[in-house]
C-alpha positions as CSV (number, residue, x, y, z in Angstrom):
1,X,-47.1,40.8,-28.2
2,X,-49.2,38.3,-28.6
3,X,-48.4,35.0,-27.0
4,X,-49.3,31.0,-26.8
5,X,-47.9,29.0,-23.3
6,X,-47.4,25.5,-23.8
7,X,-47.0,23.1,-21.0
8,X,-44.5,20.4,-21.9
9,X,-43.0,19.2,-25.2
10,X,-41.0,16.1,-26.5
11,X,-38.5,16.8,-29.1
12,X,-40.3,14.9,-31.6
13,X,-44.4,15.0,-32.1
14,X,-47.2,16.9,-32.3
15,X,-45.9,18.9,-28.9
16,X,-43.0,20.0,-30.8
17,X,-44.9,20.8,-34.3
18,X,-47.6,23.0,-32.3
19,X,-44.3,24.8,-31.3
20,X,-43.9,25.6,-35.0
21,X,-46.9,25.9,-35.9
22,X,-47.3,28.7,-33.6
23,X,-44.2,30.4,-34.4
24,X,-45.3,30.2,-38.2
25,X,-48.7,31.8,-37.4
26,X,-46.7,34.8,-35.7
27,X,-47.0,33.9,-32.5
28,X,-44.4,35.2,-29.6
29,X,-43.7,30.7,-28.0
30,X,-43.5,30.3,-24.2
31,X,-42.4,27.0,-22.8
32,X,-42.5,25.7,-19.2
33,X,-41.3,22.8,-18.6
34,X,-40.0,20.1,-16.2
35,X,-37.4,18.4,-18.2
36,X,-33.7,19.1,-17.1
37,X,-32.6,18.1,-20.3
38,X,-34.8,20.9,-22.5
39,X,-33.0,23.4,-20.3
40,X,-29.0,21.9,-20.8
41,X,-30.4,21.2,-25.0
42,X,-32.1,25.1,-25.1
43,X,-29.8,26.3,-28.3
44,X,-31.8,23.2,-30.2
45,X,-35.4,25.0,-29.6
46,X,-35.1,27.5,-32.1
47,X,-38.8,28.0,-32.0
48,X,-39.6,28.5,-28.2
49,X,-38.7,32.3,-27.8
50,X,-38.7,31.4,-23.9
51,X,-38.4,28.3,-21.4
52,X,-38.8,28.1,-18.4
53,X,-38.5,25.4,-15.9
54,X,-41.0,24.8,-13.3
55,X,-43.0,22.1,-11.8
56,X,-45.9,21.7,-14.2
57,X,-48.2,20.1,-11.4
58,X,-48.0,22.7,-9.1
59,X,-51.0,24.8,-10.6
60,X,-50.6,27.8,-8.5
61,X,-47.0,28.2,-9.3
62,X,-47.9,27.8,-13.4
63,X,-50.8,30.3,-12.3
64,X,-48.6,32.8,-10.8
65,X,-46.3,32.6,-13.7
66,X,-48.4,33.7,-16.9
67,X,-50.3,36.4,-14.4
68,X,-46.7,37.9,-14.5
69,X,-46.4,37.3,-18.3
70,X,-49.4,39.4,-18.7
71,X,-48.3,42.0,-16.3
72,X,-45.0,42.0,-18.4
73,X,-47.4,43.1,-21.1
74,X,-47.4,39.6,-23.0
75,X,-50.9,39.3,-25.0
76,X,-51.6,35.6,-23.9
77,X,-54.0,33.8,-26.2
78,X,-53.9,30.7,-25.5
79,X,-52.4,28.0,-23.3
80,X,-52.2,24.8,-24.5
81,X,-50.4,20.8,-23.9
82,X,-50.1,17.9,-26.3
83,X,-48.5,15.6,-24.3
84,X,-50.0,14.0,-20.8
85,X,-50.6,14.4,-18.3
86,X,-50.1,18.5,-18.8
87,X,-53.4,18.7,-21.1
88,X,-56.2,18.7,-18.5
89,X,-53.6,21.7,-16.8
90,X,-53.4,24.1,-19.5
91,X,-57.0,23.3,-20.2
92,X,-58.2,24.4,-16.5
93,X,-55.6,27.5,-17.1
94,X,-56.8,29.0,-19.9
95,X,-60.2,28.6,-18.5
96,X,-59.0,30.6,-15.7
97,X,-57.8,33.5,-17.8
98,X,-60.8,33.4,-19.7
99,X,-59.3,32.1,-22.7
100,X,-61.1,29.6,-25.3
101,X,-60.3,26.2,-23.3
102,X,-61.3,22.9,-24.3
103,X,-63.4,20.5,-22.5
104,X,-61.5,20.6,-18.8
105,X,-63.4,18.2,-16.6
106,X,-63.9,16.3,-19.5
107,X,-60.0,16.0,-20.3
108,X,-59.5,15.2,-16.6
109,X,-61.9,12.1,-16.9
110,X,-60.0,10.7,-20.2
111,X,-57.0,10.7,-18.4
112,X,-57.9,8.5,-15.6
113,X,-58.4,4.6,-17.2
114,X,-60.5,3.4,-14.5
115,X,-62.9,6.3,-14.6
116,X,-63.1,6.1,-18.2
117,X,-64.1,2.8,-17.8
118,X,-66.6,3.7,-15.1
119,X,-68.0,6.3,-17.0
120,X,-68.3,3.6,-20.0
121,X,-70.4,0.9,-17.6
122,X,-73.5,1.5,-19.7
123,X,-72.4,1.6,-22.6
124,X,-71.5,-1.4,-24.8
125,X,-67.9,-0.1,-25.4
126,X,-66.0,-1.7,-22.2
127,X,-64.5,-5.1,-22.7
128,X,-65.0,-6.8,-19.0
129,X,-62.7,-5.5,-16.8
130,X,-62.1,-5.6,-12.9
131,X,-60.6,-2.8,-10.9
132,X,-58.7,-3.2,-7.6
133,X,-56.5,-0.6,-5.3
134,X,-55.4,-3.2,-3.3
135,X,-53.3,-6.5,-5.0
136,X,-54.3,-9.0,-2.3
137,X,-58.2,-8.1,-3.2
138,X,-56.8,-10.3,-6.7
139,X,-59.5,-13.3,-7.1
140,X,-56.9,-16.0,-8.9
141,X,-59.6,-18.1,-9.5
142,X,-61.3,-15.4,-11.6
143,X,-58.8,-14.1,-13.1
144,X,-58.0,-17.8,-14.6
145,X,-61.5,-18.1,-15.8
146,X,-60.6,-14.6,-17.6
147,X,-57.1,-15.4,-19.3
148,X,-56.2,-14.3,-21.5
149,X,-56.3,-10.9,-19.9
150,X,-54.3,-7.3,-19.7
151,X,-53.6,-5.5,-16.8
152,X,-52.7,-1.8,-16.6
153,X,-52.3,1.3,-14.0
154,X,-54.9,3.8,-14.5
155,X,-52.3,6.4,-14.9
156,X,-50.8,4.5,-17.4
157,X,-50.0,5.9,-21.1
158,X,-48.2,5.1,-24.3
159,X,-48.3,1.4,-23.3
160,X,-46.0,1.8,-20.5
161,X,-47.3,-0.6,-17.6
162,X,-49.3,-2.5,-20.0
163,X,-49.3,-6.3,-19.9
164,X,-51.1,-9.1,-22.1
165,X,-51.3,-12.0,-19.7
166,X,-52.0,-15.4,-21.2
167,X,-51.1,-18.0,-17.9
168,X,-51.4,-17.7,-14.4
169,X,-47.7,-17.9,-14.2
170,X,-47.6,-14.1,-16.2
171,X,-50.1,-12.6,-14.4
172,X,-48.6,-12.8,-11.0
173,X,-44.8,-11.9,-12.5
174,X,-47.1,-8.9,-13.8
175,X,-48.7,-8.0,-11.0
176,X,-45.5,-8.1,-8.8
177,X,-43.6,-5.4,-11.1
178,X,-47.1,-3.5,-10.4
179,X,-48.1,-3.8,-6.4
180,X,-46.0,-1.2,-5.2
181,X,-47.4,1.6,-7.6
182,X,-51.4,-0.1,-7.3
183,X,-53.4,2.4,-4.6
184,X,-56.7,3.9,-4.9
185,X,-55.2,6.8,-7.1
186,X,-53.7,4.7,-9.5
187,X,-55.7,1.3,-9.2
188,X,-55.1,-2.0,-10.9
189,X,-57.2,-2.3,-13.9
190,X,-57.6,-5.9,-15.3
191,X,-59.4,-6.4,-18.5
192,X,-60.7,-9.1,-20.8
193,X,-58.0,-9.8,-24.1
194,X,-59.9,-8.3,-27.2
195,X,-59.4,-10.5,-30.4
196,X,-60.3,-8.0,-33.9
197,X,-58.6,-5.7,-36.1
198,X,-57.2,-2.0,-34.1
199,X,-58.0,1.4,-35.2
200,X,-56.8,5.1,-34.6
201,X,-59.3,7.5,-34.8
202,X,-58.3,11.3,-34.9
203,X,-61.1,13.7,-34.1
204,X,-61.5,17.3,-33.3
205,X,-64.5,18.3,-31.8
206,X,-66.2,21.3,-32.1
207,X,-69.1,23.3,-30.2
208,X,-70.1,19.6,-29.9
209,X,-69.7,18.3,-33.9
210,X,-67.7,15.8,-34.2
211,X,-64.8,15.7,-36.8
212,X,-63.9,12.6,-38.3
213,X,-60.6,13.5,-39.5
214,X,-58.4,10.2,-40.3
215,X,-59.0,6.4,-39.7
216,X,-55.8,4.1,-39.8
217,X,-55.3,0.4,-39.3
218,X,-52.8,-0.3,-36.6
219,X,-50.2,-3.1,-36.8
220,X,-49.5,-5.0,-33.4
221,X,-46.8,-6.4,-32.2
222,X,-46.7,-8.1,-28.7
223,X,-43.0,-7.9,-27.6
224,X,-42.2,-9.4,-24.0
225,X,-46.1,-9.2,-23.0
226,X,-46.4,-5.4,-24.3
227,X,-48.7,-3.5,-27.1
228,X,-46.5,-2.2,-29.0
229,X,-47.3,-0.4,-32.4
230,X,-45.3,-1.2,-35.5
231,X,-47.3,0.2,-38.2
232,X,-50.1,2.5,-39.1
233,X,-52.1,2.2,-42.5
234,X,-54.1,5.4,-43.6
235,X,-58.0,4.3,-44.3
236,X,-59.6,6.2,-46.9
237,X,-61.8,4.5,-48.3
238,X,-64.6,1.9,-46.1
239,X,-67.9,0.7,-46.4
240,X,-71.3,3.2,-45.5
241,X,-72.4,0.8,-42.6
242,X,-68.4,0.7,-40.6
243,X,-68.3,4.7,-41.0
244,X,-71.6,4.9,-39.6
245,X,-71.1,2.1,-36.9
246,X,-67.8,4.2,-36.0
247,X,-69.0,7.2,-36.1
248,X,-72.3,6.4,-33.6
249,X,-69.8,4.7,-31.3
250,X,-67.4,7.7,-31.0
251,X,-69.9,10.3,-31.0
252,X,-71.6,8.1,-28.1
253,X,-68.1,7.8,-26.1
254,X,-68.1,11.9,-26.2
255,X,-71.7,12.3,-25.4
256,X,-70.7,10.4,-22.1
257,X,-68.1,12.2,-21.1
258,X,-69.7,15.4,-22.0
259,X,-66.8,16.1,-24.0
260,X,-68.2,19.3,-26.2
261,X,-64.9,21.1,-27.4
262,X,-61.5,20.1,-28.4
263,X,-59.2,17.3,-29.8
264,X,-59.6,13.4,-28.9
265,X,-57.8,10.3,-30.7
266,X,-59.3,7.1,-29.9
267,X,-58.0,3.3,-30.1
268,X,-60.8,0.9,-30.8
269,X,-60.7,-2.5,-31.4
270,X,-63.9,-4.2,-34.0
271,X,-64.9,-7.5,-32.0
272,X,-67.4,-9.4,-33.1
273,X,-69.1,-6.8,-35.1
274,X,-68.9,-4.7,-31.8
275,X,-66.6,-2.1,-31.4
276,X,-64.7,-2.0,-28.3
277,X,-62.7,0.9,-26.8
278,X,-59.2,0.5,-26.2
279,X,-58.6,4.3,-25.2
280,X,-59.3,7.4,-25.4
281,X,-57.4,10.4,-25.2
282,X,-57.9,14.1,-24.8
283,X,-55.4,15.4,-27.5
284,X,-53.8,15.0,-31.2
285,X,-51.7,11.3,-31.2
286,X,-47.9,12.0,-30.8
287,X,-45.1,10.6,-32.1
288,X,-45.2,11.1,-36.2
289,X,-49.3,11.4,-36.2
290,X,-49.8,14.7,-37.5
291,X,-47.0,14.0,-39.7
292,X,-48.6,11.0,-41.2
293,X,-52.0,12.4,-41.1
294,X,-51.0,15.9,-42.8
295,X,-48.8,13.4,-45.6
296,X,-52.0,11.7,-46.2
297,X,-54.6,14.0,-46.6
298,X,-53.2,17.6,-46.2
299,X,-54.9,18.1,-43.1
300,X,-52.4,19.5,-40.3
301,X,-54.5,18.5,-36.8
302,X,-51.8,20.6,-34.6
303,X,-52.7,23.4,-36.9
304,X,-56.2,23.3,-36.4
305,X,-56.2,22.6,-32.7
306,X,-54.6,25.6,-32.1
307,X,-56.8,28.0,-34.5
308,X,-59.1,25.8,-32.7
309,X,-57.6,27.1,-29.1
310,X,-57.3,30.7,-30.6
311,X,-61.2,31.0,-31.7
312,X,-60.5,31.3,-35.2
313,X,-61.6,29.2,-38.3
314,X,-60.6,25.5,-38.5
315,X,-60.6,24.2,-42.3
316,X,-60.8,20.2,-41.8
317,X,-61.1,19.9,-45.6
318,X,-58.8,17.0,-46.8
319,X,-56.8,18.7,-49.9
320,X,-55.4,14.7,-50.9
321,X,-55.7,11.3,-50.3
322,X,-52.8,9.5,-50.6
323,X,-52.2,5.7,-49.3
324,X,-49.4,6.5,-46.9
325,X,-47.8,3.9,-44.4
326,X,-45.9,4.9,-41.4
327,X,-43.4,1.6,-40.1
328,X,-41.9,1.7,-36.3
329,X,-38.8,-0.2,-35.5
330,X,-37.7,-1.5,-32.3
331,X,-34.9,-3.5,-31.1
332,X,-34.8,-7.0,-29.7
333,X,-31.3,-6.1,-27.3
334,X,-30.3,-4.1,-24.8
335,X,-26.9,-2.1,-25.5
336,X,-25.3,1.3,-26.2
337,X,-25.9,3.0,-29.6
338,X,-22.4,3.1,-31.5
339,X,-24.0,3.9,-35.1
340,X,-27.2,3.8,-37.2
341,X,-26.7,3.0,-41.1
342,X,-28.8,2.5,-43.8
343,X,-30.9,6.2,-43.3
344,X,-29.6,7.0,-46.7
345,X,-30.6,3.8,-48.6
346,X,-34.0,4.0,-46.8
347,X,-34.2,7.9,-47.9
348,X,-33.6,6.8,-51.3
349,X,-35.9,3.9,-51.8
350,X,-39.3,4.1,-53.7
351,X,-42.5,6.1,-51.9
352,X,-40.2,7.5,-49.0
353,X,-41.7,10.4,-47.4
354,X,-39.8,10.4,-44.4
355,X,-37.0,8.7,-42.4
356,X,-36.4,9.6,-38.3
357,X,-34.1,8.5,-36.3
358,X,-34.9,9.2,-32.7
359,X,-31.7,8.3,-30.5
360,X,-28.1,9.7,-31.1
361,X,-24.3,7.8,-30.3
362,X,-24.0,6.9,-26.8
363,X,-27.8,6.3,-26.0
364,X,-28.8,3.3,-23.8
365,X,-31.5,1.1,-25.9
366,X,-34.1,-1.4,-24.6
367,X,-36.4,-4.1,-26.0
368,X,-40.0,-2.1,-26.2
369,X,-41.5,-2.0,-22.6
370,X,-43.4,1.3,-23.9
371,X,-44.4,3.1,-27.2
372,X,-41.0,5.3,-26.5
373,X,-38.9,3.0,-27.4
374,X,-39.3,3.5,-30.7
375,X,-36.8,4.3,-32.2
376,X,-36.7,4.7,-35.9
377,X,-40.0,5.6,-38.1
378,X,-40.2,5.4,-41.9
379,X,-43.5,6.9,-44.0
380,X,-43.7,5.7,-47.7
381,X,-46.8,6.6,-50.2
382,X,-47.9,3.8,-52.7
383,X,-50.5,3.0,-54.9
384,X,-52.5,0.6,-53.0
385,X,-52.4,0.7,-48.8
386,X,-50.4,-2.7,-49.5
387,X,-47.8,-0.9,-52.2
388,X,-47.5,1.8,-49.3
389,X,-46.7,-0.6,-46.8
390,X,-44.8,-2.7,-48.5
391,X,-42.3,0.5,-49.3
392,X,-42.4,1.4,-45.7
393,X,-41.0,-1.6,-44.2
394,X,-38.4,-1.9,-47.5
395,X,-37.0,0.9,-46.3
396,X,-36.7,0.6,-42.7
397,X,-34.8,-3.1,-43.9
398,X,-31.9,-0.8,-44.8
399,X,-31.8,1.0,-41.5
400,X,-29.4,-1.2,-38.6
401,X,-28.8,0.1,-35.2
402,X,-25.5,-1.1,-33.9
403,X,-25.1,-1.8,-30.8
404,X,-22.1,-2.2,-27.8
405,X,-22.6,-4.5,-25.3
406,X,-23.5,-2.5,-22.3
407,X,-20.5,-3.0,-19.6
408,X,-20.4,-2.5,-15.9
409,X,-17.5,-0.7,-15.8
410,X,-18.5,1.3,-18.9
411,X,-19.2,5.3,-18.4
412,X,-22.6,5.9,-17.6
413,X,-24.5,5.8,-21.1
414,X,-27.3,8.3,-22.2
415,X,-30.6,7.6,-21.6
416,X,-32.5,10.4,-22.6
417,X,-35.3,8.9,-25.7
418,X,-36.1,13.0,-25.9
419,X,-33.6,13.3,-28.5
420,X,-33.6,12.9,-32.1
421,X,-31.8,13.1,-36.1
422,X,-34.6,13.6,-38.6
423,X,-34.5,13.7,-42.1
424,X,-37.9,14.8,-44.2
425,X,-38.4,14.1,-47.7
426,X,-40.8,16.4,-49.9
């Protein structure tokens, strides 16, 4: 039968909607992964056919495993990840088995920060930046001529280990929740703080033309020294000279990374008429991305990454364009979940498109130290992107997490932010 492997999923995302997607397309779903809790939660996964665990680094062992698929007389056609760090793996594996792979050194590049930047040193997309694989190599005089400034892990993603430094004082409480983890395969990256407006770019990239597929404006929030996004506001409509500034800068990024085949996203920040990379990452956003980008202009990306992976025909023709904004919340306290209200009120308000809940009674929350701990999102359409918005964060006024104190002689509490309670609206 014919069959697609995916390496990893979250339970909410674009991992979890190429699951779907698959299954819709008539597609017999495979699933290894390395989460305990997808094994003890399997009746949830309706859509995987079969999971099995397995250490998703060890590529001989995932090798191994899909040459038995195939001798059980399983059609593979394609493997694929969404999530990190598993996308460069199933990339090199379906390359192995002769499959249509996307770009796998390329992918393998992206996901390293300081090489990225390395491979960026000629270009005019690199803020300044320093990196180090030993702490005590840190220049304090420097870095106090450089302040404001962000630091980072190479392997970092989704925020997590991701500081905005303003004083001395910060960077050195920084660096010491870093030093242990800083070596020369995870270096210390330390970068100049950007000033300008922050975009997401979605692109999908084919036999080397790139696909300009969505533009949104981000909404920043810096919480306890961390990036953390709030909001998202779909662009459609911008001036000839920032398209074609954008477009030159991403198709420029890809050029150097020879990246020729295959989804990318991109965060950019627009400094001084310059624009500046942020990130860049081999694969469709996660969290509610595809979501939002499919609400706002009909164009499902998970969709068409996988035709994309299956060598059939991708259709990257926007059937709408709606003003659609997606609003994030956080919370500002520690403590274990005892209820959420509101969800209804918010499902019921003006523009609402969609209301999720991530965590569930008895979960452990946390001020944001990473984009996972998110833990609500709202979409709302409007008439202008500022009607859109302001129905968006309207709604998620309604929603309230309350919260228990968390107690040291209290049971253990859930943490587990792979869970979720999602309502759609259509």
């Amino acid at each position: 039968m014919k069959t697609i492997v995916f390496l990893g999923v979250n339970k909410f995302g674009s991992s979890r909607e190429a699951i779907k997607v698959a299954k819709q397309l008539g597609y017999y779903t495979i699933l290894l992964t390395n989460h305990p809790k997808h094994i003890e939660q399997r009746h949830e996964y309706t859509d995987v056919d079969q999971m099995i665990k397995c250490d998703l680094s060890d590529y001989d062992r995932l090798y191994q495993l899909i040459k038995e698929f195939q001798q059980e007389e399983y059609d593979v056609k394609a493997i694929l990840s969404f999530i990190d760090p598993w996308c460069g793996q199933a990339s090199k594996l379906a390359e192995a088995f002769n499959l249509h792979a996307f770009s796998t050194n390329s992918i393998f590049k992206m996901l390293d920060k300081s090489k990225s930047r390395k491979i960026l040193d000629t270009t005019p997309f690199n803020p300044y930046y320093i990196t180090l694989t030993d702490p005590e190599d840190i220049d304090l005089y420097h870095i106090d001529r450089m302040l404001p400034v962000v630091v980072k892990l190479s392997q970092s993603n989704g925020s997590k280990d991701v500081y905005l430094c303003h004083t001395l004082d910060e960077f050195n409480s920084n660096i010491d929740l870093l030093k242990d983890r800083i070596n020369e395969k995870n270096p210390l990256i330390i970068e100049e703080y950007l000033e300008g407006q922050q975009y997401l770019v979605e692109t999908l990239v084919i036999n080397n033309e790139v696909y300009i597929i969505a533009i949104m404006e981000q909404t920043i929030e810096y919480i306890n020294g961390h990036f953390i996004v709030t909001g998202y506001n779909m662009i459609h409509h911008y001036t000839r000279m920032f398209y074609r500034s954008l477009r030159d800068a991403i198709t420029w990024i890809l050029d150097e990374f020879n990246f020729t085949h295959g989804p990318c996203h991109f965060e950019l920040r627009r400094t001084r008429g310059t624009w500046k990379l942020i990130e860049v990452n081999p694969r469709v956003s996660g969290s509610g991305m595809n979501h939002f980008v499919q609400e706002a202009t009909g164009i499902n990306i998970v969709k068409e990454t996988l035709k994309l992976a299956l060598n059939k025909e991708v259709d990257l023709t926007p059937t709408k364009q709606k003003y659609v904004y997606a609003k994030y919340r956080v919370v500002n306290e520690t403590g274990i979940l005892e209820k959420v209200t509101g969800k209804n009120r918010a499902m019921r308000s003006p523009g609402v498109l969609k209301v999720f809940v991530r965590p569930r009674k008895g979960h452990l929350l946390n001020p944001p130290t990473s984009m996972g701990h998110r833990y609500a999102i709202v979409m709302a359409e409007g008439r202008s992107p500022r009607d859109a918005r302001y129905n968006a964060e309207y709604a998620m006024d309604h929603i309230t997490f309350h919260l228990l104190p968390l107690q040291d002689e209290q049971d253990e509490p859930i943490n587990d932010s792979d869970t979720a309670n999602e309502t759609n609206l259509t």
